[in-house]
C-alpha positions in Angstrom: -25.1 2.8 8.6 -26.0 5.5 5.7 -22.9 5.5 4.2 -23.9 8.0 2.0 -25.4 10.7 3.9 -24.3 14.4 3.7 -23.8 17.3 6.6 -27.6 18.4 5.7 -29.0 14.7 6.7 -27.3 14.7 10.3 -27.6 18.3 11.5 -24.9 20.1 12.6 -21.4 18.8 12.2 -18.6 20.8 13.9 -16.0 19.6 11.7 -18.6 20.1 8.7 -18.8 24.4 10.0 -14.7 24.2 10.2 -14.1 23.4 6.7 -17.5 25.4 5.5 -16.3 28.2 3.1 -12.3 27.0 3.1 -11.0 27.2 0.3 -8.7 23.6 0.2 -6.0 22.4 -2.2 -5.1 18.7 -2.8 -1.9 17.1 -4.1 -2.1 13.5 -5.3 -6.4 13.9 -5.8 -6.0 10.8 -8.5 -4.5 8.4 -6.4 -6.3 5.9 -4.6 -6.2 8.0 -1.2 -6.7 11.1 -3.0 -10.1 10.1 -4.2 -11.6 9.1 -1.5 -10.2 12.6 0.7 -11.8 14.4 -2.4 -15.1 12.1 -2.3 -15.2 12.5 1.7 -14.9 16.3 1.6 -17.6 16.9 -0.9 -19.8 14.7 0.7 -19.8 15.3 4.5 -18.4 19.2 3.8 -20.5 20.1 1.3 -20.5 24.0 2.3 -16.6 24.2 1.7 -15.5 26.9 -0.9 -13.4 25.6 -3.2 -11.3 22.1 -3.5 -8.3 22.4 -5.8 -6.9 19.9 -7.4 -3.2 20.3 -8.6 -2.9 17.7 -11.6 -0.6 17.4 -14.0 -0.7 16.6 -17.9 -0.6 12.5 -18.1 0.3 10.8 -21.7 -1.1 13.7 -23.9 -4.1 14.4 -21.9 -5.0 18.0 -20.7 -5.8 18.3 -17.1 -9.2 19.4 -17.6 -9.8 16.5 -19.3 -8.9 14.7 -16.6 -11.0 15.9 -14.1 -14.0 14.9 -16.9 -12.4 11.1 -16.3 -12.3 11.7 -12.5 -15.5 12.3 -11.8 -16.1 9.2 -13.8 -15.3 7.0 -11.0 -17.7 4.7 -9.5 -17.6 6.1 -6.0 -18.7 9.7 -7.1 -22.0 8.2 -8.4 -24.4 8.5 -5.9 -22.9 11.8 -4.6 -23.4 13.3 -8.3 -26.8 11.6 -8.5 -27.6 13.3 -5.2 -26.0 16.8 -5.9 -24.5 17.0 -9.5 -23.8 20.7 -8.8 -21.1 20.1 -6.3 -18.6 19.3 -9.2 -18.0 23.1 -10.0 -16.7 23.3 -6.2 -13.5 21.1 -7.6 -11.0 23.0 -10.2 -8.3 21.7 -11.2 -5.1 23.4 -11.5 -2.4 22.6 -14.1 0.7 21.6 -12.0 3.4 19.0 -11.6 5.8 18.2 -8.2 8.4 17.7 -10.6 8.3 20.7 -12.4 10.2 23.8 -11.3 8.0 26.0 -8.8 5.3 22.9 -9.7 4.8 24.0 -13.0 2.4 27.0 -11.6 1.3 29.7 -13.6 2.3 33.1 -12.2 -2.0 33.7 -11.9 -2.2 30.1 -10.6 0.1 31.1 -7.6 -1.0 34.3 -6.9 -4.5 32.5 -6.3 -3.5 29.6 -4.2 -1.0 32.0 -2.1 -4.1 33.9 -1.7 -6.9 31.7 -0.9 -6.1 28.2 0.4 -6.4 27.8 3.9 -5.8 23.9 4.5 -3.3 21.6 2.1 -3.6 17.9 1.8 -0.4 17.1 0.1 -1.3 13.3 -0.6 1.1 13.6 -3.5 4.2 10.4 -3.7 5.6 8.0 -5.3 4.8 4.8 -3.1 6.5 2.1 -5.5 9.0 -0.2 -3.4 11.5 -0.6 -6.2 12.6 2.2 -7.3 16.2 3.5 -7.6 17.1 6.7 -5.3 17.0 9.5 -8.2 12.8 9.7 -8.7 11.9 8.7 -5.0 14.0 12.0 -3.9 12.6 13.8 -6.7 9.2 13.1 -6.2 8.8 12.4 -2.5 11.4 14.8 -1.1 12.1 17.8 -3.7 8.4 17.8 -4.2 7.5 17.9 -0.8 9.8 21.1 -0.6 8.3 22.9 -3.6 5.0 22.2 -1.7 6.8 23.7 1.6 7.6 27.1 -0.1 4.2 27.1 -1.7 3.0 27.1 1.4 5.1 30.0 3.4 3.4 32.4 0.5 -0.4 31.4 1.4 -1.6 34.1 3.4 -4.4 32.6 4.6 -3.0 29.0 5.8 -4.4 27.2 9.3 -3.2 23.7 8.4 -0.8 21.8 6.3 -1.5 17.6 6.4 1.5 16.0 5.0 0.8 12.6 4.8 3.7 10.5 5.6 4.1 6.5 6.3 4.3 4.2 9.5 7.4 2.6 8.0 9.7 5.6 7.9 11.6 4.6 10.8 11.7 0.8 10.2 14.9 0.9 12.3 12.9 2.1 15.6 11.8 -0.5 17.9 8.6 1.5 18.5 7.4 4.6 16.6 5.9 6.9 18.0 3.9 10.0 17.6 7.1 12.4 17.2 10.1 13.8 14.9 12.5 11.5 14.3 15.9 13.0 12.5 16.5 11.1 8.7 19.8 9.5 8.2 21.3 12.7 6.7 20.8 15.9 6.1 18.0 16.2 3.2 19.3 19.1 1.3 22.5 17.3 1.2 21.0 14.2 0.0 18.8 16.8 -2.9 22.3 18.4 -4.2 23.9 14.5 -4.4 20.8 13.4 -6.4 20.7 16.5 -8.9 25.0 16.3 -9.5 25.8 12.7 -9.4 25.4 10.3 -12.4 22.9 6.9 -12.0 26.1 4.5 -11.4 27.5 6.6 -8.5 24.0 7.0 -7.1 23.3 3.1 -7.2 26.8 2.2 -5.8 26.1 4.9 -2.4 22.3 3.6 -2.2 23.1 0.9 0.4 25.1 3.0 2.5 22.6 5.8 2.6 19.9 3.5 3.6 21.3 2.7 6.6 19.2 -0.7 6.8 16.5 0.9 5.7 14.4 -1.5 3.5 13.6 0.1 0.1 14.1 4.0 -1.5 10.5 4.9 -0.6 10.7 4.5 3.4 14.7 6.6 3.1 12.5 9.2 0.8 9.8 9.4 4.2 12.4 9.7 6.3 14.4 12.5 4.5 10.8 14.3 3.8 9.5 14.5 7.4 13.2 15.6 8.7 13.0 18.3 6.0 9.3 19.2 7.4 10.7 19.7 10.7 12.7 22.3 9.2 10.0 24.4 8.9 8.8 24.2 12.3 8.5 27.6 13.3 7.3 28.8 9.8 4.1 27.1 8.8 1.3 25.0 10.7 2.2 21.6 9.6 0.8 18.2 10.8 2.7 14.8 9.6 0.1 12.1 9.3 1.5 8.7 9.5 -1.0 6.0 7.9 0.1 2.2 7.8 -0.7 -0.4 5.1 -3.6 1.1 3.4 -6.1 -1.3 2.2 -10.0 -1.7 0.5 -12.7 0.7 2.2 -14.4 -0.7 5.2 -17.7 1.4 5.1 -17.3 4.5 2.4 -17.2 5.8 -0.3 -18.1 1.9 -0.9 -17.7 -1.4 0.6 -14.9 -3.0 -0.5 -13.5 -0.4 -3.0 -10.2 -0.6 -4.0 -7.8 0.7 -6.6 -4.0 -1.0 -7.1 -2.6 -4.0 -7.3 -0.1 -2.6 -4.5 1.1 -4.3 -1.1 -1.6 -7.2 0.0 -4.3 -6.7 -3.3 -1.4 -7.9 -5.5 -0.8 -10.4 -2.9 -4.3 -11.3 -3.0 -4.9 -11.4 -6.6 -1.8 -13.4 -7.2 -2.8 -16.6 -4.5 -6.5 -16.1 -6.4 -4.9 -17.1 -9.5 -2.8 -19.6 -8.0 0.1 -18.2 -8.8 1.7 -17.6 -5.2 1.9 -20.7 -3.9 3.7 -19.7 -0.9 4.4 -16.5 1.2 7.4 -15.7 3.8 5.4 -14.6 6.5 5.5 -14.8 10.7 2.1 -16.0 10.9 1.7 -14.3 14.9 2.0 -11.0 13.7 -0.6 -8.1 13.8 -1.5 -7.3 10.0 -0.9 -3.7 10.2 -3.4 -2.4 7.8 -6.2 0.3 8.4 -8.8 0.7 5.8 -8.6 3.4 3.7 -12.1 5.4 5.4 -10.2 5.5 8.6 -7.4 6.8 7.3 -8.8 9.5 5.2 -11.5 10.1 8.3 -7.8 10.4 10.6 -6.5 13.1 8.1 -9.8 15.0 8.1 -9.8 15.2 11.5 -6.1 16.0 11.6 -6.6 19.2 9.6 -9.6 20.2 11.4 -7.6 20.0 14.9 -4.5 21.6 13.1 -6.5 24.6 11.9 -8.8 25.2 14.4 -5.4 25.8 17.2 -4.1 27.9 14.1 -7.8 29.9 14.2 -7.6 30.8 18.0 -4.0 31.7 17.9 -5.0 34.0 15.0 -3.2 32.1 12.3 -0.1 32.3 14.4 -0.1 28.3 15.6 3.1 27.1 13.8 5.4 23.8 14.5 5.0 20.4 13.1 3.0 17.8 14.9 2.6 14.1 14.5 -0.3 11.5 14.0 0.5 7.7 13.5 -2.9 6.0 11.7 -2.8 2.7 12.6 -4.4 0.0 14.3 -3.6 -0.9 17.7 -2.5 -4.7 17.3 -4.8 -6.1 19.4 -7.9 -4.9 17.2 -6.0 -6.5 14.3 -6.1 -9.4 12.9 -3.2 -11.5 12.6 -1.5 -12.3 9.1 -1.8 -16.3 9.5 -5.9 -15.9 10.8 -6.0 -12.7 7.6 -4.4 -15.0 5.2 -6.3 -18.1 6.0 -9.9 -16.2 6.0 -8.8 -14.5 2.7 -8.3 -17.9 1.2 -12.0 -19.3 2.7 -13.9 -16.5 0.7 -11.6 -16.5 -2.2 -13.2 -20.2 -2.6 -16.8 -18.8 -2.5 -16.1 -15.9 -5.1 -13.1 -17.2 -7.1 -12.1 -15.5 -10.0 -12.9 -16.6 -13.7 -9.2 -16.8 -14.4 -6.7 -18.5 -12.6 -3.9 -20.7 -14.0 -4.1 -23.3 -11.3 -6.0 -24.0 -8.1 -5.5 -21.9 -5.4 -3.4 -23.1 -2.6 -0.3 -23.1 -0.5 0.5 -21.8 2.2 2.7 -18.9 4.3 5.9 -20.4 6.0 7.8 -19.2 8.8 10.8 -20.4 8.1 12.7 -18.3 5.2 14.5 -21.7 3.7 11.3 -23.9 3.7 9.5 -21.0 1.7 12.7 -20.7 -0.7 12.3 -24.8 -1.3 8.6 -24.3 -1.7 9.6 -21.2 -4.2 11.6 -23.5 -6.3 9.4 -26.3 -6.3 6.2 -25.0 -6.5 6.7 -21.7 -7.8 9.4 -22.1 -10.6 9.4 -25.4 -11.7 6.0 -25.5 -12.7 6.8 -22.7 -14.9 9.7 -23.7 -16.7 7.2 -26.6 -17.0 4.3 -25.0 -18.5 6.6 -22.6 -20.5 8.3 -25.5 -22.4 4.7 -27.1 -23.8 4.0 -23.7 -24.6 7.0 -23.4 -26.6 6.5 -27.1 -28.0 2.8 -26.0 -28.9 4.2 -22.8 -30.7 2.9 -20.8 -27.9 4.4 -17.7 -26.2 5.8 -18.5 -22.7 5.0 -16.4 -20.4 5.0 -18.1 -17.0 8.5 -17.8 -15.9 8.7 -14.4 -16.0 5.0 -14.1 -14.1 7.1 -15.5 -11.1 9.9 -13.5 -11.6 7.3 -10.5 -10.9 5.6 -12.5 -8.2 8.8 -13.3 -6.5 10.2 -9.6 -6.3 7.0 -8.8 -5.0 6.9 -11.1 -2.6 11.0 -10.1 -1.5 9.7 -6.4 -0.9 6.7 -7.7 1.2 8.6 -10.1 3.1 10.5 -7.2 5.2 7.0 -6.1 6.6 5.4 -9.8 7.3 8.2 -10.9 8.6 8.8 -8.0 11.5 6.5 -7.2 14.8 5.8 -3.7 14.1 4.5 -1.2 17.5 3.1 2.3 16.3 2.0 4.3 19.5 -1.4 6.0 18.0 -2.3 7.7 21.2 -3.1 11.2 19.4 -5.2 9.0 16.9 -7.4 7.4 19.3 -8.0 10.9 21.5 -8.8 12.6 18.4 -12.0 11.0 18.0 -13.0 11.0 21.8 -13.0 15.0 21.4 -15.6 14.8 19.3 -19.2 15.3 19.8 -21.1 11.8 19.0 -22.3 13.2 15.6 -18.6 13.8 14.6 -17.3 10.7 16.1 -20.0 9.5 13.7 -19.8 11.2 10.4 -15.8 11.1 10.2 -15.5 7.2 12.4 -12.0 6.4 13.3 -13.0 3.6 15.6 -11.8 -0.1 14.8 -12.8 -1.8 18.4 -16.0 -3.0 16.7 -14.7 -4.3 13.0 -15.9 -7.8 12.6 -12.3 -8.9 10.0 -14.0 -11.6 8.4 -16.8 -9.4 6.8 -14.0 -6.9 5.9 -11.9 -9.5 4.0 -15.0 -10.7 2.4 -15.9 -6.9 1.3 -12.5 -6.6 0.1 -12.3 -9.7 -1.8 -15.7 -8.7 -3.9 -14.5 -5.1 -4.1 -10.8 -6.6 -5.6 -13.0 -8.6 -8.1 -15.2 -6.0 -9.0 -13.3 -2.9 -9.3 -9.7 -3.6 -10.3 -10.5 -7.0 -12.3 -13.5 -6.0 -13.3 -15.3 -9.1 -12.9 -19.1 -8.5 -12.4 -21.7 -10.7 -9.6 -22.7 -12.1 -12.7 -19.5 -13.9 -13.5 -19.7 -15.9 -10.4 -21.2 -18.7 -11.8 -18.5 -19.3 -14.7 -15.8 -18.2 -12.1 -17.1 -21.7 -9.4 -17.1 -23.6 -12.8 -13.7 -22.6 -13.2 -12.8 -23.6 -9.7 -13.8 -27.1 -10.0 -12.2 -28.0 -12.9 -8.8 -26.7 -11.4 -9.8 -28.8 -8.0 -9.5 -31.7 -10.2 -7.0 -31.2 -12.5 -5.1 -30.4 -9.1 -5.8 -33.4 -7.6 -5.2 -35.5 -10.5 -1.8 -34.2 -10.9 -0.7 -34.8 -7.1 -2.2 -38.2 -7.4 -0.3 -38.8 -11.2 3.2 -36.9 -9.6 2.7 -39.3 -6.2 2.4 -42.8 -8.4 5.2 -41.9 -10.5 7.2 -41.3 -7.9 6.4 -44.6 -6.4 6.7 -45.8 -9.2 10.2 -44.8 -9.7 11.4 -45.9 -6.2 9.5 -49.1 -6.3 11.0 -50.3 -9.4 14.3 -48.6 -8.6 15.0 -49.9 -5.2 16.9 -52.6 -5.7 19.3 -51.1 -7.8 19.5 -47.8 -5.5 19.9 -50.0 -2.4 23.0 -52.3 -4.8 24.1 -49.0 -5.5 24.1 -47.8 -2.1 25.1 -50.6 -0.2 28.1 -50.4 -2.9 29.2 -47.4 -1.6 28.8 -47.7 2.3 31.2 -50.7 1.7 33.8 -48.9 -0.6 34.0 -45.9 2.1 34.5 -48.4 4.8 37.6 -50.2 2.8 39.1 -46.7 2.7 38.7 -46.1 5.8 40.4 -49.2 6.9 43.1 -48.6 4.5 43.9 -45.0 5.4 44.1 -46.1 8.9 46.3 -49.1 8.3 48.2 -46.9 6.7 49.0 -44.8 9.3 49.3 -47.0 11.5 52.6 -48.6 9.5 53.5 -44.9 9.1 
């Protein structure tokens, strides 16, 4: 496959003619998703109008500036090389979700109100650990500021929101529907903007409602508030699952983040994780992150092109679950283990110890293999550190690892069942060029060359480790197979050692006590016996 072809290589596209001449705007374009939606459009919907970016002003730099940086990227190289000109389709507007009205100039509205025609609002804070103030900020305010952006664009056909799989961890099965949040969002916005931090960390539990973490409560509370709007905009709620590396484009492999399995990854490269609380049966629910952004494409093309034949009347909120069916997916035990295979053929050049281990089933034989083999060795390491006038650094390494690890647990550990019907008949709609150019199909993904892909792509663009490297990186490798295997061998002889030249006094010792409990035995019962 061409991975790199555009509309004019393959004829005609009928999703390419629906977004010809729209003018588009993007929330969230510098985030790993965003990129590759930006990257997609340009490339297979090259006659759009307009793509505008909403960016805001990061550490000092101007957002112009940052669209210099964007473009930067290694998977806009061969689209540049091949059409440089299509850059002055993307402009960048100065804005900010958490800025009143977005931080919008009054010229910057009146434009967008009067030209865009589809939103992608990609836009979210995705981190796991966050208190309840900036998730609600970001994920739910922001998603509202969006919401009355929207009801002034004249022009509108579609609205993608994009969502998660996990915003109803408490459903049995999610499917492709609205599901109410635990309470009423606007209530939840006024809480967050008059209470102080203590009260809102001391309610947090209770407003979860066994939810697992703020982001998943901030999904919830944002797709309730969406359905709010039902009968006022053309909205479509697109929930992806675990999004991981690129399967085909922009590139093989790519990847940006060190979120959800990548840090995982990178952590067991390094032999840092040595041990994972994980049901081994279960379907890895990931999708790559082509067939996700392929999903959404296609989602705002069916959105818009109901709203075109009702005459930009189509309005209501409609649901699409991206994910995987499970039995196309691989599971985590046969993920992990392949993972682990290529990570021996394309190690990386620095790892503090051979990688190993292994994922456990059972919570309390991971929490002694934690203890063991996670945090001993570093208080280990850390005191000959500290004896060598070095830094220590190691214990809090696992500290990190080990709160990562408890907010991956909850999604490892739990079958998950996402009906995707709407995602699967999306793509048989389409003519075989379409089906094609924006692929949503998984039946035919051979996994292990995935993983591999991903594994490369992880080296190469988030450590930046070059094919060249590979040589030093095996090097590496073997000196950490021995020094691994000398160290089991020294621990195992010491502790024979210790037993062998201790046995006799352990078994004195015991045998000592076996007969003092019996004599108090016999005495308490003699005892009661006179009694």
């Amino acid at each position: 496959m061409d991975i790199l072809r555009s509309d004019a290589d393959c004829g005609e596209s009928d999703i390419a003619k629906f977004y010809a001449n729209k003018t588009i705007l993007i929330t969230g374009a510098t985030g790993f998703m965003g990129k590759v939606l930006v990257e997609k459009l340009l490339r297979s919907c090259a006659d759009l109008n307009v793509i505008y970016l909403l960016i805001r002003t990061k550490k000092g730099v101007d957002p112009s500036v940052r669209k210099e940086q964007y473009f930067k990227c290694v998977i806009f190289s061969k689209l540049l090389e091949k059409n440089p000109g299509i850059v002055d389709k993307v402009r960048v507007v100065k804005g900010d979700l958490l800025e009143p009205d977005l931080g919008l100039s009054a010229n910057d509205t009146n434009t967008l109100a009067s030209n865009v025609e589809v939103v992608f609002h990609c836009a979210a804070n995705v981190r796991f650990d966050q208190p309840l103030r900036p998730m609600v900020m970001m994920n739910v305010v922001g998603t509202l500021k969006v919401l009355r952006l929207a009801e002034k664009m004249s022009q509108l056909q579609a609205l993608v929101h994009v969502s998660t799989s996990y915003c109803q961890c408490n459903e049995s099965v999610l499917e492709e529907r609205a599901y109410p949040a635990p309470q009423n969002p606007f209530s939840i916005i006024e809480m967050v903007e008059t209470m102080d931090d203590a009260a809102l960390a001391e309610i947090t539990p209770k407003l979860l409602n066994g939810l697992p973490n703020t982001y998943a409560y901030s999904k919830a509370l944002s797709e309730d508030l969406i359905c709010r709007y039902n009968n006022k905009l053309p909205i479509i709620i697109t929930r992806p699952s675990i999004v991981t590396a690129a399967i085909h484009e922009p590139l093989p492999g790519w990847i940006e983040g060190v979120n959800g399995p990548t840090g995982l990854m990178i952590g067991a490269a390094r032999g840092v994780i040595r041990s994972m609380h994980c049901n081994p049966d279960y379907a890895s629910t990931v999708i790559p992150v082509d067939k996700a952004i392929n999903g959404m494409i296609l989602c705002g093309y069916q959105r818009g092109k109901a709203s075109q034949e009702k005459g930009n009347q189509q309005t209501g909120v409609e649901f699409c679950n991206l994910c995987i069916s499970s039995k196309a997916l691989m599971s985590w035990g046969d993920s992990i283990e392949t993972g682990r295979r290529f990570f021996y053929e394309t190690p990386l050049s620095v790892a503090l110890w051979y990688p190993g281990g292994s994922i456990k089933k059972n919570y309390y034989h991971h929490l002694f293999c934690v203890i063991f083999f996670h945090y001993l060795p570093a208080y280990f390491i850390d005191f000959w550190l500290l004896v060598f006038g070095q830094k220590p650094f190691l214990l809090n390494v696992q500290r990190k690892v080990s709160m990562g690890l408890k907010l991956l647990q909850y999604y490892t550990t739990k079958e998950w069942v996402f009906r995707n019907e709407r995602f699967q008949e999306m793509s048989s709609q389409l003519s075989l060029l379409d089906q094609d150019l924006f692929d949503t199909s998984v039946g035919q993904v051979n996994w292990e060359t995935y993983i591999s892909n991903y594994i490369v792509g992880m080296r190469t663009y988030i450590l930046g480790e070059s094919e060249a490297t590979l040589p030093h990186a095996r090097k590496v490798l073997r000196r950490l197979y021995i020094l691994d295997w000398v160290s089991k061998v020294l621990f195992f002889s010491l502790s024979f050692w210790f037993l062998w030249t201790h046995l006799d006094g352990l078994v004195e010792r015991g045998d000592a006590f076996i007969r003092s409990s019996l004599n108090t035995i016999y005495h308490e019962r003699n005892s009661t016996i006179h009694l």
